[in-house]
N, C-alpha and C positions, 0 to 999 in steps of 0.2 A: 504494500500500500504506500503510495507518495503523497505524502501527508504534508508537504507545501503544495503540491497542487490542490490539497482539500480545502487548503486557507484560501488556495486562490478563487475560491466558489465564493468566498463573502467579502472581497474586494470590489466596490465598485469601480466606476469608469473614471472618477474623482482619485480614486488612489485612499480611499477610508472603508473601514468597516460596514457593511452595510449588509443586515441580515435580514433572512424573508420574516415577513409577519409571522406575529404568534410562533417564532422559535425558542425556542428553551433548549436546555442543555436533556433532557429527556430526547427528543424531538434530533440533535443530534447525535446520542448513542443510538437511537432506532434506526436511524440512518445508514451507522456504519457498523450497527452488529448484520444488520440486509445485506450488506454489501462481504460482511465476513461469510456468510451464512453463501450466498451465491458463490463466493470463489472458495467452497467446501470447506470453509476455514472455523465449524463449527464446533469441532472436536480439540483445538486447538486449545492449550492449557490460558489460560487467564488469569487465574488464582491460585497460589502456594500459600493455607496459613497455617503458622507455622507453630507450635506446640512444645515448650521445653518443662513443663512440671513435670514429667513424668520421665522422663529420659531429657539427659546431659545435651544430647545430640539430635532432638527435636524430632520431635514427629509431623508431618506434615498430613492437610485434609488440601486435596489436590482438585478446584472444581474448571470446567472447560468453559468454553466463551456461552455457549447455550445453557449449562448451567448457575451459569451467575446469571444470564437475563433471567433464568424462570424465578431464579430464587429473590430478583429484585421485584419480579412484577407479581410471584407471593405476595411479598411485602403490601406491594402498590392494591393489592383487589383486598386486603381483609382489610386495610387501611381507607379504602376507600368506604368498605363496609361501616365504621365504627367513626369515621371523622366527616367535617365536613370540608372544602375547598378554603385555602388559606387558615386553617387554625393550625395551630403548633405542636409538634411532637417532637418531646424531649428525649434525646438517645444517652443511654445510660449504660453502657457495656463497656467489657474488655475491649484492646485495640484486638480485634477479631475481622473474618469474615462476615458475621451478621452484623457488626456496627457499619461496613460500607454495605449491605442487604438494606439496612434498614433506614440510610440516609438514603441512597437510592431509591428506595423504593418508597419515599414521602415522597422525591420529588416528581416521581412517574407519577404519584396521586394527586399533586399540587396541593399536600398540603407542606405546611414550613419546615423542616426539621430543625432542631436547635441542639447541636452537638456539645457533649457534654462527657464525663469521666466513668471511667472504671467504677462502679461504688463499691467493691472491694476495696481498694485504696485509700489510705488514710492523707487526711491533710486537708480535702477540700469540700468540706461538710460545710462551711459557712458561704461560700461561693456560689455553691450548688440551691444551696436556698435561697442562697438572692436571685441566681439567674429563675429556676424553676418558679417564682413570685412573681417576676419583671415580664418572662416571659406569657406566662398566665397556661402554660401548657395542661393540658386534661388527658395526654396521649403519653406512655413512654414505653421505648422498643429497647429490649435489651435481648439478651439470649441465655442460656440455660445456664449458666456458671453464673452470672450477675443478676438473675429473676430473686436468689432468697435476699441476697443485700439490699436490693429497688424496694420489694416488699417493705422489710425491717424500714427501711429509711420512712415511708409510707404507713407504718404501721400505726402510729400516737395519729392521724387524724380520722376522725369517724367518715365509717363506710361509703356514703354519698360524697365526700369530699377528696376521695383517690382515685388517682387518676386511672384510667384503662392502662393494664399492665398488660404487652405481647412479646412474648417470646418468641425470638426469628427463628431460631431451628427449630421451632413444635409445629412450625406453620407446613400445611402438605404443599409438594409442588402442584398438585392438580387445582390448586388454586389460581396459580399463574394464566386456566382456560379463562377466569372470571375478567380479568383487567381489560379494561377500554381505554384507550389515549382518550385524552379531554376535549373537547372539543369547546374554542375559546366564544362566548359571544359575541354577536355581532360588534363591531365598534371597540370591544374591549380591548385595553393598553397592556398585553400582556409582558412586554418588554421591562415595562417601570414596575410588576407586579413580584412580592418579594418570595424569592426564591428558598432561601435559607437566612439564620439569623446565626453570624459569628458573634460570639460574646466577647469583652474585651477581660483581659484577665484583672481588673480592679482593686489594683493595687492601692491607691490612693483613694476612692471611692466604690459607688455602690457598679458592678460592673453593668456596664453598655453594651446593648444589642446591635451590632452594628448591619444596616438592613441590606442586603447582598440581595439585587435585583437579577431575572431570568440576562438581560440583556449584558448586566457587569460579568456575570459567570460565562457565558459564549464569551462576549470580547475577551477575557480575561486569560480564556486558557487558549483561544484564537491567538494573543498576545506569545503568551507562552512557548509556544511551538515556534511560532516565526522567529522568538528571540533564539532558540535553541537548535533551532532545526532540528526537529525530532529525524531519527532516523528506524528503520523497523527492519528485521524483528528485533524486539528491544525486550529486557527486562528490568523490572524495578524493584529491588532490595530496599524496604523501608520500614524503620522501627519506628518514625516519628507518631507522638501521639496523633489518634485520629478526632481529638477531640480540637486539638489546634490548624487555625488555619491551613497554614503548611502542609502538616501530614493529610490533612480530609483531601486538598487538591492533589497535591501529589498519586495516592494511592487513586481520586475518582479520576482522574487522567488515564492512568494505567488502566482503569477498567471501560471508560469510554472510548478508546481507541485498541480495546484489545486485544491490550499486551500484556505479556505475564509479568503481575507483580508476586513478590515476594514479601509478606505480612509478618513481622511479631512486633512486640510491645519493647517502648522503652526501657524497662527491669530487665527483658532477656537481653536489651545490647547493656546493659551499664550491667551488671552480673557478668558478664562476659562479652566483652567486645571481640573478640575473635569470631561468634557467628554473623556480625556482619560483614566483615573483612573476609570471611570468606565466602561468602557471596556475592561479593562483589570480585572475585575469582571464575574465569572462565570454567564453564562445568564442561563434563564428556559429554553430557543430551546436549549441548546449548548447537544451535549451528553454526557452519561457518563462519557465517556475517553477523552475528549476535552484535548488539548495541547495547551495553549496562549504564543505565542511566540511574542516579540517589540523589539523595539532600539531604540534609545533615546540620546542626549549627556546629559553632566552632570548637566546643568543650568535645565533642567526641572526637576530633582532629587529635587531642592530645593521648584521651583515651584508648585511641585506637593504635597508636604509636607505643605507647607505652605497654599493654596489656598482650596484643596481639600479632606484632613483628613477628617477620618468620626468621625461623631457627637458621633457614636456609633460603636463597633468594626464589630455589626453584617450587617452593611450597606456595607459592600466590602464582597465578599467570593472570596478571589484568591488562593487560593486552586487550582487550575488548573492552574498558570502563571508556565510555564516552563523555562522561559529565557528571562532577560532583559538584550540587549547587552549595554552595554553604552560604546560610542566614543568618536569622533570627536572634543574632546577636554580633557584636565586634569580632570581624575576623581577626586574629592575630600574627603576626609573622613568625613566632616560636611556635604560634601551632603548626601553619601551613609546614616550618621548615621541616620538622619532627615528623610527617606524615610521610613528607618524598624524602628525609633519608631513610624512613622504616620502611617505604616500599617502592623504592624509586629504581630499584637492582629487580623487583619484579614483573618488570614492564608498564610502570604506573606512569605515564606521560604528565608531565607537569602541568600542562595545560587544561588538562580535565577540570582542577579545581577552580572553582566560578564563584568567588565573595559575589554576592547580591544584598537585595536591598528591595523589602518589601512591607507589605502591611495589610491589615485585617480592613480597614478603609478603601484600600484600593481593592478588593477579592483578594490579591496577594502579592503578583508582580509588580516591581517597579523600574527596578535595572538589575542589568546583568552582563557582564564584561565578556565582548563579542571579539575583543582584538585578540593578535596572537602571543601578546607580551603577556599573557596572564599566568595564574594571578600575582597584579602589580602593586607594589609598596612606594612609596613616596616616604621620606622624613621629612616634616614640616619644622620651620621654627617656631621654636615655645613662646618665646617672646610676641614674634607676630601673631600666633594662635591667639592670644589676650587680647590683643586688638581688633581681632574680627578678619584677618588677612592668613590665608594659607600661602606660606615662603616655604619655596624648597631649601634645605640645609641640610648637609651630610651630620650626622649625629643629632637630628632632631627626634620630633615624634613619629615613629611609623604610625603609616595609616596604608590600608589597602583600599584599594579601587574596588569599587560594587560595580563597575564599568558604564554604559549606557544607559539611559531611561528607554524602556520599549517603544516599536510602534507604535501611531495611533493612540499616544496619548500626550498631554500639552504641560508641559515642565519647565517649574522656574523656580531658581532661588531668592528670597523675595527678607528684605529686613522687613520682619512683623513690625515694627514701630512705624515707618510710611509705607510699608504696604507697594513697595519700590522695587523691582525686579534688581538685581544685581549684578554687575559684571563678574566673569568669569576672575576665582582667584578670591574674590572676596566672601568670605565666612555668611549665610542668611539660614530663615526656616526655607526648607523641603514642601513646595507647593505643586499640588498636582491637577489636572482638569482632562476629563474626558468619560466615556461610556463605561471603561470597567472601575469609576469612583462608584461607593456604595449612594444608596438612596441618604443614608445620616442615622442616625441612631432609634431605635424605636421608642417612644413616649418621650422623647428629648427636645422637644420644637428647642429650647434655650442654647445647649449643647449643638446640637445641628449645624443651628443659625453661625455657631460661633467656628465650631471645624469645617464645615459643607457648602457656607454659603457667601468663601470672602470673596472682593473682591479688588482686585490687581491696580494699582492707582495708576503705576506707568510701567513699561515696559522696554526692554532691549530689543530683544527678536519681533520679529515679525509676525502679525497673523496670528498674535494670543488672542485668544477670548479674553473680554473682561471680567466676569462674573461667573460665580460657581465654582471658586477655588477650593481645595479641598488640603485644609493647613494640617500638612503631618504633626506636631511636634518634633521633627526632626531638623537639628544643623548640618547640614555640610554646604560644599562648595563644588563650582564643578574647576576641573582643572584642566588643560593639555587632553581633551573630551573624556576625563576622568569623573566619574562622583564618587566625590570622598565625604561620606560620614563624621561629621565631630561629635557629636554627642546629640542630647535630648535640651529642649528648651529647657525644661524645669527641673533637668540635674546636675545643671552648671552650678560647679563652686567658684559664687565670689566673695572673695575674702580680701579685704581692702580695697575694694574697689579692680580689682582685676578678675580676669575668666580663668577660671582653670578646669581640665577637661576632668571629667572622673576617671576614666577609661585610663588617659596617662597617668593620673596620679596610684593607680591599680596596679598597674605595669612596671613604674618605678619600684612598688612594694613588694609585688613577685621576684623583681630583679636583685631585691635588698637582702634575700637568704634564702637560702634551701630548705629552713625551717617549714617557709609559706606555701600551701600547697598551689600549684599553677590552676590560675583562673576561678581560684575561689577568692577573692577580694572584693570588699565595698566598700567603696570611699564615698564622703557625702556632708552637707554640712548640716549645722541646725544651728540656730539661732543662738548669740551669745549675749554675754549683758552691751558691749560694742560693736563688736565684729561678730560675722558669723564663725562656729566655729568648724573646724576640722575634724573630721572623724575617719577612722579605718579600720575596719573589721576584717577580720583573716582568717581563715582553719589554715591547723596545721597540716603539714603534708602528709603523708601515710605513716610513716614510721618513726614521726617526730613528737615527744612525750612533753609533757608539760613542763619539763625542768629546762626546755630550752626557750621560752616564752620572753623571761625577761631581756633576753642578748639578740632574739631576733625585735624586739619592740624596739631597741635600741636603736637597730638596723636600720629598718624599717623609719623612725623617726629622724634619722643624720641624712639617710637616701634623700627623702620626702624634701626634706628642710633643703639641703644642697641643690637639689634638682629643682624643684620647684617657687622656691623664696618663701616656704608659707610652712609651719611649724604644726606637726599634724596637735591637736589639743586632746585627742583619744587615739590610742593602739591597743583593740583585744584581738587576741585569739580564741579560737572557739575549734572543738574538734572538726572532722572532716564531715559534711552535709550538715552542716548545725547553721549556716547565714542561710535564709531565706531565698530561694528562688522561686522563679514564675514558673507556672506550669511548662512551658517552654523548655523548662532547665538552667535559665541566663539568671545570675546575679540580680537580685528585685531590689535596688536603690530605696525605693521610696518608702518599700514595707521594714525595710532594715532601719531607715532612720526612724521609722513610725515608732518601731519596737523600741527602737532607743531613747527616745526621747518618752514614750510611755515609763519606759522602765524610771528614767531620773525622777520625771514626775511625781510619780509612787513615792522613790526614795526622798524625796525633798519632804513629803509630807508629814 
């Protein structure tokens, strides 16, 4: 299948996106499982999920291209049976086969899915209630291992008040004779009508629905493919949760275009990073032309290096990785480096790895570095960084290229204080505009207005739209047609009147001793009686005991102070997974300060 000629069917003559009426992303998997199904490609494997409770070395449940369609459109006919058009159904499962059954198969029904966690899993019991509240869901699909946990969670409200509990695997396939494609009313806007609701992980507040229309999800993975140039027969190895943006596209890619992915959960790669690495290892069944395509954020770059390097170079053959996108948080250049020398003697081409640069507002894509220099590092200067100016300087800050902003959509760096597009080179917020932005947040008209709805006072380039900017929270710049990430609006440390980036200040403290475990750091400020103050939270490394706290704080504090002119006011250590991250896996700045400053509070009392 040539899957840029398939883009080329929603190109109009203008050279923009332009999709037939009443398309949805249902509407194109039915398209091109038809077209799998005619050139006999119906047997052809599409799903590996993947099973290690029981055995070390995984057991797989193997379904083909025609068996994931029947067990989506299961989903879609009992679904259709018990809900009505546009209401919400909360997904509640392991990262499994039936969590992509059951997100699929809302959408085949039209009604919302609203992706959501393992409830096995400890940690996100309060999250879970805010979103399951916000969202007002009466539907939740889980599967036979997560059904007694959904219950228990549901158990303290009376009968009338819980929501319809379905089980994906109890569901028969001969249900799949029952489902009807929807047919749209006349006149109706199916494009602007909301497809799925991404929650934001709400860190700082009560989390946000962010409302992901039929028309952003086509554009979006339309985007996708042209940035990547997909190539087939391809597989996809992916542990990312499917509750986060990220992982839910990635893994529905793979099953809308009919390629086999490969499925397990987060815990089996952090448990063992070796089963991903070797999956991303050319197999005997795989064919000649095989194309391994993942995504990945950066913490497993280290993981994977450290835990799962081969004994021997000839134990990996990745000769066939096409593309490892990494996100979802600051790429780093000790991780990328530690990746290609752990597998760079296995045939791991340097350039597979792709820093990006995306978000739950846009559906996901934003940039993704198409040159052949990848991936590219820049040192900027510190000093200039403070000013708002990215200077190249040998012994500055690394920063990696997230490359290109995709096609087809309209991108500029813009100072939020006038609202002023900014030349290349100079530090602004990350503004986006076009079809695959989300619709804005649900029940938020306030919030919306304020992320969804700026607009651009003057501009550089040519041929912006005015109106309907859609303001990331994110800094960077673009450089030499690079975009470099600095940080988040609202996690800059200034302290005397200067910027300083968290991300370097993190980096310096990893760099200050072997004590601090890599890429567990959070730097951040909080308010002092004059100045804000400094803070830096650390786990120790793995094998590093408490009796070496005080000599690496020290470190840690001479680094910090020399490197960056600003005297950190707190240095703890904490053991290894004890600082707060996001569901993502990434360092949560803001819940960390929250804690801390909770915690003083207390104490002062």
């Amino acid at each position: 299948m040539d899957l840029q000629q398939l883009t080329a069917q929603f190109i109009g003559a203008d050279g923009e996106i332009a999709l037939p009426e009443h398309f949805t992303l249902p509407r194109l998997a039915e398209m091109l499982h038809q077209a799998h199904l005619q050139a006999g490609a119906g047997d052809a494997v599409n799903l590996r999920d993947w099973d290690f409770t029981q055995n070390a070395d995984g057991e797989a449940t193997v379904y083909t291209r025609v068996e994931v369609n029947t067990r989506i459109k299961a989903v879609a006919a009992r679904l259709g049976q018990v809900g009505e058009p546009g209401s919400r159904v909360a997904i509640m499962a392991p990262n499994s086969a039936e969590y992509l059954f059951g997100f699929m198969g809302a959408l085949y029904a039209g009604l919302v899915p609203v992706p959501l966690y393992d409830p096995n899993e400890p940690g996100h019991q309060g999250h879970m209630e805010a979103v399951l509240a916000d969202a007002d869901a009466h539907i939740v699909i889980t599967n036979s291992a997560g059904a007694p946990a959904v219950r228990r969670h549901f158990a303290h409200l009376p009968g009338p008040e819980r929501p319809r509990i379905i089980a994906v695997d109890a569901l028969p396939d001969t249900l799949a004779a029952a489902w009807q494609p929807i047919a749209p009313a006349e006149g109706e806007d199916t494009a602007n009508q909301i497809c799925f609701l991404q929650y934001t992980s709400g860190s700082t507040r009560n989390p946000a629905g962010v409302m992901i229309t039929n028309e952003a999800l086509v554009t979006d993975i339309i985007q996708i493919n042209e940035a990547l140039q997909f190539q087939t027969p391809m597989r996809i190895p992916t542990w990312l949760p499917l509750h986060h943006d990220m992982g839910m596209i990635v893994a529905m890619v793979g099953v809308v275009l009919g390629q086999e992915i490969e499925l397990f959960s987060p815990r089996d790669f952090i448990q063992q990073p070796k089963r991903w690495v070797e999956r991303l290892s050319r197999r005997d069944d795989d064919p000649s032309d095989i194309h391994i395509y993942t995504c990945i954020p950066n913490f497993a770059l280290d993981l994977a290096a450290r835990y799962a390097a081969p004994e021997t170079p000839e134990q990996y053959d990745f000769s066939a990785v096409e593309c490892i996108i990494v996100g979802s948080e600051s790429v780093t250049k000790p991780g990328v480096s530690a990746f290609i020398d752990a597998f760079g003697a296995s045939g791991l081409d340097r350039t597979v790895l792709r820093p990006s640069y995306g978000l739950a507002e846009t559906t996901l894509l934003v940039s993704t570095d198409r040159t052949e220099d990848r991936p590219k590092f820049v040192e900027l200067d510190r000093d200039a960084l403070a000013e708002g100016k990215a200077v190249p300087q040998d012994g500055g800050v690394p920063m990696a290229s997230n490359g290109q902003p995709v096609n087809w959509m309209h991108f500029a760096i813009v100072d939020p204080d006038t609202r002023a597009e900014q030349p290349d080179g100079t530090i602004g917020e990350i503004w986006v505009n076009g079809k695959n932005v989300a619709a804005g947040y649900l029940d938020r008209p306030e919030e919306t207005e304020v992320t969804f709805r700026n607009t651009l006072a003057s501009a550089i380039q040519d041929g912006l739209p005015e109106d309907n900017w859609c303001a990331t929270g994110d800094l960077g710049t673009m450089l030499d047609g690079h975009l470099y990430i600095t940080g988040r609006v609202k996690d800059l440390v200034v302290v005397a009147g200067r910027n300083h980036y968290p991300q370097d200040i993190e980096a310096t403290a990893m760099e200050a001793s072997d004590h601090v475990r890599k890429d567990s750091v959070a730097a951040f400020a909080v308010p002092g009686d004059d100045v804000e103050r400094l803070v830096i939270l650390a786990e120790r490394a793995d094998d590093a005991t408490t009796d070496g706290d005080p000599a690496a704080i020290d470190a840690v504090r001479s680094a910090v102070t020399a490197k960056h002119g600003i005297s950190p006011d707190v240095v703890e250590f904490y053991a290894p997974g004890e600082i707060a991250r996001s569901s993502a896996g990434k360092i949560a700045r803001r819940v960390n300060a929250k804690r801390f400053t909770d915690r003083e509070h207390a104490a002062s009392k």
